[in-house]
DSSP file (Angstrom, degrees, kcal/mol; ACC not computed):
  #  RESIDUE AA STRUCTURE BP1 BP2  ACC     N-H-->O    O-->H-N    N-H-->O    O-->H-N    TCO  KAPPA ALPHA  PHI   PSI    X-CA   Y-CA   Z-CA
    1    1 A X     >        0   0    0      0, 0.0     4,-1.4     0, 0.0     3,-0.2   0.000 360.0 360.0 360.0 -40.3  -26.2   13.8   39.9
    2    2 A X  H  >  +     0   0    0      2,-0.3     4,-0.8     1,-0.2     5,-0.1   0.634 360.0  51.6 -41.0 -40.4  -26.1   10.1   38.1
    3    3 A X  H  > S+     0   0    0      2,-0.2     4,-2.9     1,-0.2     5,-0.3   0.896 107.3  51.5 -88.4 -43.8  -28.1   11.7   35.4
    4    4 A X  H  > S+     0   0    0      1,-0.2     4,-1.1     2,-0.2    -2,-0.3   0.854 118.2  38.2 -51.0 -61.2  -25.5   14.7   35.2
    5    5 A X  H  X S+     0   0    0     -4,-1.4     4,-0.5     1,-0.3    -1,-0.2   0.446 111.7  51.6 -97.4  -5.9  -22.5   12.2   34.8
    6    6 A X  H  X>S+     0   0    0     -4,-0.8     4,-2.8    -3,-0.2     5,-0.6   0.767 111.0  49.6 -79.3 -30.9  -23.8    9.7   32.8
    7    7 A X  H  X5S+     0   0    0     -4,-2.9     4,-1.3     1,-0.2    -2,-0.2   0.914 113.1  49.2 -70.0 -24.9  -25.1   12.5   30.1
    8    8 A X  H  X5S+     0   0    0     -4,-1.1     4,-3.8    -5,-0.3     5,-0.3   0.955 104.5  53.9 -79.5 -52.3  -21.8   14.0   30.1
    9    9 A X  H  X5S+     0   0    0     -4,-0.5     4,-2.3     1,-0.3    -2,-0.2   0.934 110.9  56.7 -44.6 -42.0  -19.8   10.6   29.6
   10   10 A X  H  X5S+     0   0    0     -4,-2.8     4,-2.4     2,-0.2     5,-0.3   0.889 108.7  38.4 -54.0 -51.5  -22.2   10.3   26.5
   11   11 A X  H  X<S+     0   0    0     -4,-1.3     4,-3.6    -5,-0.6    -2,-0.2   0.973 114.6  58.1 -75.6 -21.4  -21.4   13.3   24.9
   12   12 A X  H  < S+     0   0    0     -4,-3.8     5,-0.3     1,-0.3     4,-0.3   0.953 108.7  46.1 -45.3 -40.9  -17.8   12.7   25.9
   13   13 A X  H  < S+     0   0    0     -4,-2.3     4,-0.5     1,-0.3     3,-0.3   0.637 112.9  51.2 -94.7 -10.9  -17.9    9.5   24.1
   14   14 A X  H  X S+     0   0    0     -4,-2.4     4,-3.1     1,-0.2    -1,-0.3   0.863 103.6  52.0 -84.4 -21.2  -19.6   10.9   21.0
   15   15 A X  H  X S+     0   0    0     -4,-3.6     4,-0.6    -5,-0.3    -2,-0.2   0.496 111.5  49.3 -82.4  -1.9  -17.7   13.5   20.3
   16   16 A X  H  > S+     0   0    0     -3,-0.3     4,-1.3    -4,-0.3    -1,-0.2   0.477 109.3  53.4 -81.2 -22.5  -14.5   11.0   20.5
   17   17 A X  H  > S+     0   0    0     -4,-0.5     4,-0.7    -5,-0.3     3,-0.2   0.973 110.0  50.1 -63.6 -80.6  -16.4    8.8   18.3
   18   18 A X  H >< S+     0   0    0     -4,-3.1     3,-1.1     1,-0.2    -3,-0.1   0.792 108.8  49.0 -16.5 -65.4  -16.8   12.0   15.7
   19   19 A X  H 3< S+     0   0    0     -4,-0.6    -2,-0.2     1,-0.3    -1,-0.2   0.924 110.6  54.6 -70.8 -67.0  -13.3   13.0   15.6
   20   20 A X  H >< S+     0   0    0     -4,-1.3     3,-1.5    -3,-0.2     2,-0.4   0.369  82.6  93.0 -27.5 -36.9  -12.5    9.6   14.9
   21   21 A X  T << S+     0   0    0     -3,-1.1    16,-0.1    -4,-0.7     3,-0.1  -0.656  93.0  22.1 -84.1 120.5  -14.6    8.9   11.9
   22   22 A X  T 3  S+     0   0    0      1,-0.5    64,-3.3    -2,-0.4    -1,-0.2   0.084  96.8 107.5 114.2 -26.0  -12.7    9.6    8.6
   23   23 A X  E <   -a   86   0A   0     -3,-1.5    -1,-0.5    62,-0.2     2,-0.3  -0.404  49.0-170.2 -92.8-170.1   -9.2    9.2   10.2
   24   24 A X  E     -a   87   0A   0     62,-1.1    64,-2.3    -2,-0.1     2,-0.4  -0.964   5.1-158.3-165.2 152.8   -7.3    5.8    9.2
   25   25 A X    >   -     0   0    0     -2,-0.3     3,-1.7    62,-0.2    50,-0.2  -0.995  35.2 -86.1-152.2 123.1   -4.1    4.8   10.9
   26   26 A X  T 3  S+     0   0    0     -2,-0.4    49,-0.3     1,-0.2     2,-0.3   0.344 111.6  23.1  -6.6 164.8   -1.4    2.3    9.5
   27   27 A X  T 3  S+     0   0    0     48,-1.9    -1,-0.2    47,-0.2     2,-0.2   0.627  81.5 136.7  11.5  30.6   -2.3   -1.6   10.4
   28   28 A X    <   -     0   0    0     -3,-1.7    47,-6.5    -2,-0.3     2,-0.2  -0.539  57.1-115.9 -78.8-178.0   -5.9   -1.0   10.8
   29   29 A X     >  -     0   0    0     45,-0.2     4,-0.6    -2,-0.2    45,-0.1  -0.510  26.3 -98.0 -84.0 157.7   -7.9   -4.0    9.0
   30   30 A X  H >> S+     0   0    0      2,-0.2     3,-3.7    -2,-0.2     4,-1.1   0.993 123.8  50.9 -28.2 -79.7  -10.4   -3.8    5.8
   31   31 A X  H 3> S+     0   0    0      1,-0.3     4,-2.4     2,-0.2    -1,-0.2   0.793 112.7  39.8 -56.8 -25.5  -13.3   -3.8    8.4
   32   32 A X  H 3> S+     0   0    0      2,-0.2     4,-0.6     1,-0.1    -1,-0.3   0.712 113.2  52.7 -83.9 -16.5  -12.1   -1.2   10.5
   33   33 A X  H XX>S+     0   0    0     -3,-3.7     4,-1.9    -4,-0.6     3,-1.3   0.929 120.6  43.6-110.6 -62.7  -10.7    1.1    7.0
   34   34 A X  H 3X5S+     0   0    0     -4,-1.1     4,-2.6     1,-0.3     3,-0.3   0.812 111.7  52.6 -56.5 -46.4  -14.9    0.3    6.0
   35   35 A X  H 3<5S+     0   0    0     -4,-2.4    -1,-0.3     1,-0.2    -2,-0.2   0.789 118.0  35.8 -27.9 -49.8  -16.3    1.1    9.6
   36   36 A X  H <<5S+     0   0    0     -3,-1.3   -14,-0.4    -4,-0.6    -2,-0.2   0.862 135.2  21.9 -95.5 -25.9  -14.5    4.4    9.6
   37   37 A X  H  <5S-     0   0    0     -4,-1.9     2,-0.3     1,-0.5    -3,-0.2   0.625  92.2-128.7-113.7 -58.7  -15.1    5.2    5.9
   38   38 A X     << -     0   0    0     -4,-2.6    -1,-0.5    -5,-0.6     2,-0.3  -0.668  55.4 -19.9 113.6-162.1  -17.9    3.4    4.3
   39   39 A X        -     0   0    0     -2,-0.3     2,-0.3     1,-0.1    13,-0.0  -0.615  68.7-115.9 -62.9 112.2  -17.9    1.3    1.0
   40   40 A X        -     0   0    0     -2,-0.3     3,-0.3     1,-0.1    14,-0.2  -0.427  11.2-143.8 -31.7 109.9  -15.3    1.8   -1.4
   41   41 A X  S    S+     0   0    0     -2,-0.3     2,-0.4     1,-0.2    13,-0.2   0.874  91.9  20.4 -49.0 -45.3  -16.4    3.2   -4.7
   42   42 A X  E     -B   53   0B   0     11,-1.6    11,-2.1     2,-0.0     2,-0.4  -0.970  68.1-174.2-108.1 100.4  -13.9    1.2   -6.1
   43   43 A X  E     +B   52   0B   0     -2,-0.4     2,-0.3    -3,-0.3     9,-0.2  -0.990   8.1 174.6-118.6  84.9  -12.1   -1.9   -5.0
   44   44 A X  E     -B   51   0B   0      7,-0.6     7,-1.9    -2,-0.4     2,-0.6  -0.843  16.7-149.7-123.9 144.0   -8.8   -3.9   -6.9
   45   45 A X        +     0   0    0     -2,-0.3     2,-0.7    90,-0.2     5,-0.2  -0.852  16.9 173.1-117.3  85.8   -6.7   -6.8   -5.8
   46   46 A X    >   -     0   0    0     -2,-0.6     3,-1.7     3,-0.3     2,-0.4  -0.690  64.0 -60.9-111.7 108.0   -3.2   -7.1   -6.9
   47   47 A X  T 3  S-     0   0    0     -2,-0.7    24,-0.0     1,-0.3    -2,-0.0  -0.709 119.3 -17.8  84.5-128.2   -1.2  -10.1   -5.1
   48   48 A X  T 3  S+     0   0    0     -2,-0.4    24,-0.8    22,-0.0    25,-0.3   0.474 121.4  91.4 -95.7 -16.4   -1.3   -9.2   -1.5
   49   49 A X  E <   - C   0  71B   0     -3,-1.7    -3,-0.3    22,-0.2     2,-0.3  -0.439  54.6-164.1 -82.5 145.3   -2.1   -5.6   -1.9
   50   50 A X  E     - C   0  70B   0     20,-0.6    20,-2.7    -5,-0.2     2,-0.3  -0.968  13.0-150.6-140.3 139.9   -6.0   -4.3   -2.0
   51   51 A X  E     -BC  44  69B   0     -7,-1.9    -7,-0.6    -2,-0.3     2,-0.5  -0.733  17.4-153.3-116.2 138.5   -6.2   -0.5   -3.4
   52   52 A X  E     -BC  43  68B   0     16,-2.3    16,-2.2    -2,-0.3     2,-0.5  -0.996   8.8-152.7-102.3  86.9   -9.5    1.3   -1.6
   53   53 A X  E     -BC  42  67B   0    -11,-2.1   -11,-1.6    -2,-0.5    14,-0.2  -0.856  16.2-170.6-144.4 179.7  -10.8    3.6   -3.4
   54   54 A X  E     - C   0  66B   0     12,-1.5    12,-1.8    -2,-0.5     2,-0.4  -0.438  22.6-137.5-135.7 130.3  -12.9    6.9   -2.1
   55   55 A X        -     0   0    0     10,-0.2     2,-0.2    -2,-0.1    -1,-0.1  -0.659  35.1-175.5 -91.3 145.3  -14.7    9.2   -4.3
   56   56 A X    >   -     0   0    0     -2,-0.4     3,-0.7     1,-0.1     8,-0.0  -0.827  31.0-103.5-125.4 178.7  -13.7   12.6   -2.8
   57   57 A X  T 3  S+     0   0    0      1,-0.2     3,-0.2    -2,-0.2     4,-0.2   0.517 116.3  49.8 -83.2   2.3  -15.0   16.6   -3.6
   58   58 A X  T 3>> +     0   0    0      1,-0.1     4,-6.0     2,-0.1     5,-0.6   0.096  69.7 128.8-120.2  37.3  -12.2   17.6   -5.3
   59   59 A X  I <4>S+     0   0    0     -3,-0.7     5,-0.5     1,-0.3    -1,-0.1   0.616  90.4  30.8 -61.8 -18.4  -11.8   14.6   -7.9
   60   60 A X  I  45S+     0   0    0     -3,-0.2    -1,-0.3     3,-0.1    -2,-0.1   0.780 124.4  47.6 -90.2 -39.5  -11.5   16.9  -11.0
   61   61 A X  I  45S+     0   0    0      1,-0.3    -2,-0.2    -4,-0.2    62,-0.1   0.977 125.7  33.5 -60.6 -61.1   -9.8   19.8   -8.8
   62   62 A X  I  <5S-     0   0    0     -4,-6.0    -1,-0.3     2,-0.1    -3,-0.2   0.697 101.7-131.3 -72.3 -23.6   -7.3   17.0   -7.3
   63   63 A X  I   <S+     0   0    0     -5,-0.6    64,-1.0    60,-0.1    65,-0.3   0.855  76.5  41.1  73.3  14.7   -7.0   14.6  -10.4
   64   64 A X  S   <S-     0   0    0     -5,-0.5    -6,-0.1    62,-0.2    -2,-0.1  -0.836  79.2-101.8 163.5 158.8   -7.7   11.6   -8.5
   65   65 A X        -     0   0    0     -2,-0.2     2,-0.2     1,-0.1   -10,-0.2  -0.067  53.3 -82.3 -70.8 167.7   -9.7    9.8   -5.7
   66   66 A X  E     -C   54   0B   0    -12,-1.8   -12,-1.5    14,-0.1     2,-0.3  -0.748  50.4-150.2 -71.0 152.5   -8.6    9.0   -2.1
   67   67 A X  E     +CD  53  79B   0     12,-1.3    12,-2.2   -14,-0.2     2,-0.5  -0.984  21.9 178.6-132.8  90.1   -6.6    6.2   -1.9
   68   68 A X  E     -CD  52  78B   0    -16,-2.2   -16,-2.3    -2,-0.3     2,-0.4  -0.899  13.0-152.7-122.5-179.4   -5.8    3.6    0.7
   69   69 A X  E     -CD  51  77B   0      8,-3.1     7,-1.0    -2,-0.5     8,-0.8  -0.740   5.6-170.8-122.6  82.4   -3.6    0.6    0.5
   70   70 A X  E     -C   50   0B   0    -20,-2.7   -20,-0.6    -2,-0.4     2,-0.4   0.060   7.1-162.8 -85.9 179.6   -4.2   -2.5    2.6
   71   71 A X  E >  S-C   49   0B   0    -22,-0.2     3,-1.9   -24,-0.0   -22,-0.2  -0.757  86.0 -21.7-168.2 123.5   -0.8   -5.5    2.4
   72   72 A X  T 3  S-     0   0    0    -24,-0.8   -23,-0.1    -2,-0.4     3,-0.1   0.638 130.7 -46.5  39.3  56.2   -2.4   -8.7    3.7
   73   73 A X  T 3  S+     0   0    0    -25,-0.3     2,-0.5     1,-0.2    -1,-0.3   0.850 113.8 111.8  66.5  25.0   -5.3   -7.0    5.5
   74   74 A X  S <  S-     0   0    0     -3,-1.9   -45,-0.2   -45,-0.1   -47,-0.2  -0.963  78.0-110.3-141.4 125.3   -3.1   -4.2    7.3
   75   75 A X        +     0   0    0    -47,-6.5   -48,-1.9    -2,-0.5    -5,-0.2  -0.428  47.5 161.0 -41.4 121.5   -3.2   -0.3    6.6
   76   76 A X        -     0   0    0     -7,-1.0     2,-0.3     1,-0.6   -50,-0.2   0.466  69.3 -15.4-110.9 -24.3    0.7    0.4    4.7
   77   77 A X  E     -D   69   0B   0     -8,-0.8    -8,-3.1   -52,-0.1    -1,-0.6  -0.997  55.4-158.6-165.8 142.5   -0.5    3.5    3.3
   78   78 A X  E     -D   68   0B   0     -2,-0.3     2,-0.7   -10,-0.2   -10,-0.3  -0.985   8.7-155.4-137.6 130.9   -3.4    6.1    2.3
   79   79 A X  E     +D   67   0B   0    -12,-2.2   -12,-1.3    -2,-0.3     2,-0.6  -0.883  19.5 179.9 -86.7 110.0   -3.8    9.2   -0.2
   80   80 A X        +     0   0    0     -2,-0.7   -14,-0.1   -14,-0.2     3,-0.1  -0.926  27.5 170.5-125.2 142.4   -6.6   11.8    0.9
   81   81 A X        +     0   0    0     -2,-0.6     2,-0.5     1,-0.1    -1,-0.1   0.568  60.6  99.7-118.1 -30.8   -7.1   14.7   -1.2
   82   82 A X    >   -     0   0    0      1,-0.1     3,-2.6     2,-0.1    -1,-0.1  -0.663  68.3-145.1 -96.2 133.0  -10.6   15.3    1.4
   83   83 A X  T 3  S+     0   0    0     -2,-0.5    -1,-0.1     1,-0.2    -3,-0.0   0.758 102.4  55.9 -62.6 -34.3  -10.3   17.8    4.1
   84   84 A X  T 3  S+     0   0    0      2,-0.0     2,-0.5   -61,-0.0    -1,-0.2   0.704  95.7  86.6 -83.3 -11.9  -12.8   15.1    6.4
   85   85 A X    <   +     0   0    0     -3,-2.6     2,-0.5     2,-0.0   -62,-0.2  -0.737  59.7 178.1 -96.7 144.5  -10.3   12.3    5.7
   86   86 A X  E     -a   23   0A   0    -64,-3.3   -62,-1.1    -2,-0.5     2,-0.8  -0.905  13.2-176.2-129.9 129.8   -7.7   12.0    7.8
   87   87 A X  E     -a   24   0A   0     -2,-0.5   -62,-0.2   -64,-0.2     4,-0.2  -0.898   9.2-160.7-134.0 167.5   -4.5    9.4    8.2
   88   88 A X        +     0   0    0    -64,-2.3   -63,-0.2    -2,-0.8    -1,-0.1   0.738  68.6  65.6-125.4 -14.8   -1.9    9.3   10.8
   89   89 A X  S    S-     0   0    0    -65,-0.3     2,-0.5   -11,-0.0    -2,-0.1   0.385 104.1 -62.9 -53.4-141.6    0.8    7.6    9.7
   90   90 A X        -     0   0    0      2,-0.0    -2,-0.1     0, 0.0    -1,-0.0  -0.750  43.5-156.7-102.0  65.9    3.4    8.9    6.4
   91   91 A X        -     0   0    0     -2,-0.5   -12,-0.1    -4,-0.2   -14,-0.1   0.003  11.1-144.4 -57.3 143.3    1.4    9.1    3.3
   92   92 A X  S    S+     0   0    0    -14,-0.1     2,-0.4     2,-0.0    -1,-0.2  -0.087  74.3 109.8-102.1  39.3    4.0    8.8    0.2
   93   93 A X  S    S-     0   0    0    -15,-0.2     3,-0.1     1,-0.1     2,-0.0  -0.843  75.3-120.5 -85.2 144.3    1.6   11.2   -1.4
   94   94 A X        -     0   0    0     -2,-0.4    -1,-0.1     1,-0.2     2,-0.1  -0.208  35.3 -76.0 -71.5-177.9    3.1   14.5   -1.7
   95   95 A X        -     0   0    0      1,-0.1     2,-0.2    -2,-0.0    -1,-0.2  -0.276  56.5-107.5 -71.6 149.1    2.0   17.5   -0.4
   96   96 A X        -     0   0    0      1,-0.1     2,-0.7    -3,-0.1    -1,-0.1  -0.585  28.8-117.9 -80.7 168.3   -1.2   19.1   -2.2
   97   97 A X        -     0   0    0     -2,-0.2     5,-0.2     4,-0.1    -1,-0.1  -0.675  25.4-150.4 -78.1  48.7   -0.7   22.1   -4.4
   98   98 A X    >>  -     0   0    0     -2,-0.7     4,-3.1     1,-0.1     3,-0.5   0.266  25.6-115.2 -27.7 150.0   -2.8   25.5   -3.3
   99   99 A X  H 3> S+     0   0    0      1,-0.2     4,-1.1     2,-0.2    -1,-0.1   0.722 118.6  45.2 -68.1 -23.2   -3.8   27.8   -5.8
  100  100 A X  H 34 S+     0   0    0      2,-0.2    -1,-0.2     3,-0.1    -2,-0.1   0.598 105.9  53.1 -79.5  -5.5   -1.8   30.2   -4.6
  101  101 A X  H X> S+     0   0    0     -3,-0.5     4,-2.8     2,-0.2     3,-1.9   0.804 115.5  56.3 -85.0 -65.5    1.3   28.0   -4.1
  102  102 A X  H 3< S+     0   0    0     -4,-3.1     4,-0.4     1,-0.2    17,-0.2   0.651 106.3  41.9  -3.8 -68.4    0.1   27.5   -8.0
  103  103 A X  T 3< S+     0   0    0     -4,-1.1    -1,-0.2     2,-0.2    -2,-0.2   0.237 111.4  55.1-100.7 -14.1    0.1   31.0   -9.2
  104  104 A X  T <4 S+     0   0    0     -3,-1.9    -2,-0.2     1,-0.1    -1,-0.1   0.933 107.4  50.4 -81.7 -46.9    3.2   31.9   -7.5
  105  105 A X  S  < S+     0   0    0     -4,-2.8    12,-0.9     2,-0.1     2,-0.2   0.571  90.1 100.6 -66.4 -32.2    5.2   28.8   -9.3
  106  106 A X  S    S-     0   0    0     -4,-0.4    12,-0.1    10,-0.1     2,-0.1  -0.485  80.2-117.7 -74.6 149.4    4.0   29.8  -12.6
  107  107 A X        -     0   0    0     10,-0.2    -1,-0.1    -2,-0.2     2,-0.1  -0.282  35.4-122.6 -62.1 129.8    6.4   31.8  -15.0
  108  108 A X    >   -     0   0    0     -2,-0.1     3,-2.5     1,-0.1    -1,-0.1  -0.305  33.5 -91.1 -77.8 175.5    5.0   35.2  -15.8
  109  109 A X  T 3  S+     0   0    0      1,-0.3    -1,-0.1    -2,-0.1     4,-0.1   0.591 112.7  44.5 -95.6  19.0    4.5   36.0  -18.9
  110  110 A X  T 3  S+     0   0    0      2,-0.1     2,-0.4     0, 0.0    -1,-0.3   0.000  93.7 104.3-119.4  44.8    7.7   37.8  -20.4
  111  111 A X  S <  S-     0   0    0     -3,-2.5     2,-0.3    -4,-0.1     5,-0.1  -0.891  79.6-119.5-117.8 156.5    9.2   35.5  -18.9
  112  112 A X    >   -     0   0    0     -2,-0.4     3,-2.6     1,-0.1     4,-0.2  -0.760  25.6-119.6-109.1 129.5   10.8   32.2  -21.1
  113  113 A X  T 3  S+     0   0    0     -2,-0.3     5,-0.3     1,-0.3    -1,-0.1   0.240 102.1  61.8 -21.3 -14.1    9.7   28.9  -20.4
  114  114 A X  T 3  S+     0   0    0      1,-0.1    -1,-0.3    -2,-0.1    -3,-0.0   0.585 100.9  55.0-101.1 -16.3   12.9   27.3  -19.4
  115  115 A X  S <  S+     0   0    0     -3,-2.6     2,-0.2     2,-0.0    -2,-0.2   0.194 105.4  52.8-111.2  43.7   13.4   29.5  -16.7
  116  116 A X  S    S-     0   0    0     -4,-0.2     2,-0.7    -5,-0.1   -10,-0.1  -0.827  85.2-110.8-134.5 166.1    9.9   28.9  -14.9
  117  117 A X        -     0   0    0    -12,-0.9     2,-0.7    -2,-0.2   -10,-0.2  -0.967  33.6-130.8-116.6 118.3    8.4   25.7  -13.9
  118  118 A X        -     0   0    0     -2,-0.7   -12,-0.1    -5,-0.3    -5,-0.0  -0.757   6.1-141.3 -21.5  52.0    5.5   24.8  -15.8
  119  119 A X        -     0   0    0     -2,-0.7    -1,-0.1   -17,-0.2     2,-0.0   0.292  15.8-137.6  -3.5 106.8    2.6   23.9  -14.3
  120  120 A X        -     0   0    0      1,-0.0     2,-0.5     3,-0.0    -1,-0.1  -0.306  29.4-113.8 -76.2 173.4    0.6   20.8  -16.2
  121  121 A X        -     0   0    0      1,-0.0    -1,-0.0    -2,-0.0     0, 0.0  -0.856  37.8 -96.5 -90.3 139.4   -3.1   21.4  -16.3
  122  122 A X        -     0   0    0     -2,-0.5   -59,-0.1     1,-0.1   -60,-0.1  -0.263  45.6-108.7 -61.0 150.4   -5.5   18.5  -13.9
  123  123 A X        -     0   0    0      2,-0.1    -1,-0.1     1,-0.1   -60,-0.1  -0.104  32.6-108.6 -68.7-178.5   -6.7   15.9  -16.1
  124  124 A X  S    S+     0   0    0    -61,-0.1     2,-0.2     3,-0.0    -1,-0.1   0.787 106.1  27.2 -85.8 -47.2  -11.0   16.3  -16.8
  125  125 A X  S    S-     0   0    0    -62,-0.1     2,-0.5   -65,-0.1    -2,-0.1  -0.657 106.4 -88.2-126.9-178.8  -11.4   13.7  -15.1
  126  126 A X    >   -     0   0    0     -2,-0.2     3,-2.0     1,-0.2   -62,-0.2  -0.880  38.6-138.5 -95.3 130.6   -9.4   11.6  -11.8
  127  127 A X  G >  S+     0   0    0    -64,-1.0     2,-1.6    -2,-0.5     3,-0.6   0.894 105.8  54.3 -34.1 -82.5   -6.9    9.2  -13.6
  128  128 A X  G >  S+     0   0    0      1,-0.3     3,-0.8   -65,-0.3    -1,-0.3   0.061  73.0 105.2 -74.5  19.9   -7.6    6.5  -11.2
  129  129 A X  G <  S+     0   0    0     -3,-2.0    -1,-0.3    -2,-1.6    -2,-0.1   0.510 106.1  18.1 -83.6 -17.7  -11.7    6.9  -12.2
  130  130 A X  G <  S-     0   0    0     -3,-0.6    -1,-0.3    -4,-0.1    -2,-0.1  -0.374  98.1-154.5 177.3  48.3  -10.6    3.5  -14.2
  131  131 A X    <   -     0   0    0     -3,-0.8    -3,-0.1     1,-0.1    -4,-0.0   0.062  13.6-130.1 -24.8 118.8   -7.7    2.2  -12.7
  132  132 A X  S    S+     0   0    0      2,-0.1     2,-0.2     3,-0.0    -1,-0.1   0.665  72.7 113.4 -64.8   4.0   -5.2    0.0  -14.5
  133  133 A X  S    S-     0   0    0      1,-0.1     2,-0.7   -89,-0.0   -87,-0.1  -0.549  74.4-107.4 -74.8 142.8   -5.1   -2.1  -12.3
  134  134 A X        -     0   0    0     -2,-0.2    -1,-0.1     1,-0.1     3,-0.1  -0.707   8.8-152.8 -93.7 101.2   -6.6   -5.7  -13.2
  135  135 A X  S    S+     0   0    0     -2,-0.7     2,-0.6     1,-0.3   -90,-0.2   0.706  96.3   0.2   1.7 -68.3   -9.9   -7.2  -12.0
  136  136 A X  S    S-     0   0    0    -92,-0.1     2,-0.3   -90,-0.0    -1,-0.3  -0.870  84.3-149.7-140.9  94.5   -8.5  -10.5  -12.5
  137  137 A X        -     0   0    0     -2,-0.6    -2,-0.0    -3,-0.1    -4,-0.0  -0.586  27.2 -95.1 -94.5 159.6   -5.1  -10.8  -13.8
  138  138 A X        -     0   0    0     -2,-0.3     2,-0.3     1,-0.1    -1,-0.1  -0.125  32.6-143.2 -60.9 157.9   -4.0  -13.4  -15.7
  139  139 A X        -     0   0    0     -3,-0.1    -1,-0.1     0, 0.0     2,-0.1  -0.861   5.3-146.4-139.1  72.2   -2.4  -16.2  -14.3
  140  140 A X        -     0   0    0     -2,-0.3     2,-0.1     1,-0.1     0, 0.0  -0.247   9.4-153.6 -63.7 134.7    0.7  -18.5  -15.7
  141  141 A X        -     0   0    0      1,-0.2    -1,-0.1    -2,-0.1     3,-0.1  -0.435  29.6 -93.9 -98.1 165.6    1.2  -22.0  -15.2
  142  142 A X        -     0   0    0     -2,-0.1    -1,-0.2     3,-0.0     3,-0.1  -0.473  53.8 -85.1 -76.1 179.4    4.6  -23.8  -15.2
  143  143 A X        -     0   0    0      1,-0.1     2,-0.3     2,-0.0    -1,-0.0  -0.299  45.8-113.5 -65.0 160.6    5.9  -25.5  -18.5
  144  144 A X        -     0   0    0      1,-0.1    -1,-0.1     2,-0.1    -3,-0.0  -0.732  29.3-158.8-109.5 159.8    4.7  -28.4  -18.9
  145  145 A X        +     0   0    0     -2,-0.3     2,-0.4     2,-0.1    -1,-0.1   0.246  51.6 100.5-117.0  13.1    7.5  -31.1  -18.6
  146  146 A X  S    S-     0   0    0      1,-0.1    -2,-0.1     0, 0.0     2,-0.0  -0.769  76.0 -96.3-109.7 153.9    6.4  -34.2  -20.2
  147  147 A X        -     0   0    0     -2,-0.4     2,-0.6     1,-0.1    -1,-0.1  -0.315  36.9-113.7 -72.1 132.1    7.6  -35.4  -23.9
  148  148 A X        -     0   0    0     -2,-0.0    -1,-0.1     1,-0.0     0, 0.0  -0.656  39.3 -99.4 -87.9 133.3    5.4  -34.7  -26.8
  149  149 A X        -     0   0    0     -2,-0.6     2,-0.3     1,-0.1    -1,-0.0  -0.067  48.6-101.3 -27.1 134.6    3.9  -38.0  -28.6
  150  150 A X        -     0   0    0      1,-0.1    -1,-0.1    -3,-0.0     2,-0.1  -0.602  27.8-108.0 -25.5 116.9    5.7  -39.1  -31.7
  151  151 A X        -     0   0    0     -2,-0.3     2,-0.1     2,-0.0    -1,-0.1  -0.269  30.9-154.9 -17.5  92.9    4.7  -38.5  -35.0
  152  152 A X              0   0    0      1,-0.1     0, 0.0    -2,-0.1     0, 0.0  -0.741 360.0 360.0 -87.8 154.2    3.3  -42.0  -37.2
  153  153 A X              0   0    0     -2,-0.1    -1,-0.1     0, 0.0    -2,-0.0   0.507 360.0 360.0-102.0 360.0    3.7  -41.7  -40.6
């Protein structure tokens, strides 16, 4: 009977484990966003923010990676474009686009361009493939406050 209820508490607890892996939740940490995720293909530091990001399958489809967004160490925010990633807070991504959502929203074709909405095409590649954001950005000092030497003739 021992055998019975430990082997079930085990599967319980892997299959919580499972469901778990992939999602991301508002104020987790870096380790915990890597734990659940892996390595970030990509990594950038601006200020207090650090940008995560995750190569996903639809990177030409989607036009861009998944995305999260740490503020001092704390989950503020995440983008996922992959159906195995998950986040539980408010993304300020918008909703994605279906192809059918797609094909509805484009003008037909005797129809004039100003009175349809115009669909852009996905880039070739995902914009953020090479992020602007800067490795190492420069860095300004104050002016410097002291008198410059006189001239001798």
């Amino acid at each position: 009977m021992r055998l019975l209820v430990t082997l079930s508490l085990l599967a319980h607890a892997t299959v919580l484990a499972a469901q778990g892996a992939g999602t991301i939740s508002p104020g987790m940490s870096r380790a915990k966003v890597v734990a659940a995720l892996g390595a970030p293909t990509i990594e950038r530091t601006v200020s207090e923010f650090r940008y995560l990001f995750y190569q996903n399958s639809c990177g030409r489809a989607c036009g861009m990676n998944d995305l999260v967004i740490l503020r001092n160490d704390s989950v503020v925010d995440a983008i996922f474009r992959s159906p195995a990633r998950h986040y539980t807070g408010k993304s300020s991504s918008p909703a994605p686009v279906s192809a059918k959502d797609a094909a509805d929203r484009a003008p037909s074709s005797g129809a004039s361009k100003s009175s349809g909405t115009v669909r852009m095409k996905p880039p070739s590649e995902p914009n953020d493939a090479r992020p602007s954001i800067p490795k190492n950005p420069p860095t300004v000092g104050p002016a410097s406050t002291s008198k410059p030497a006189p001239k001798t003739p």
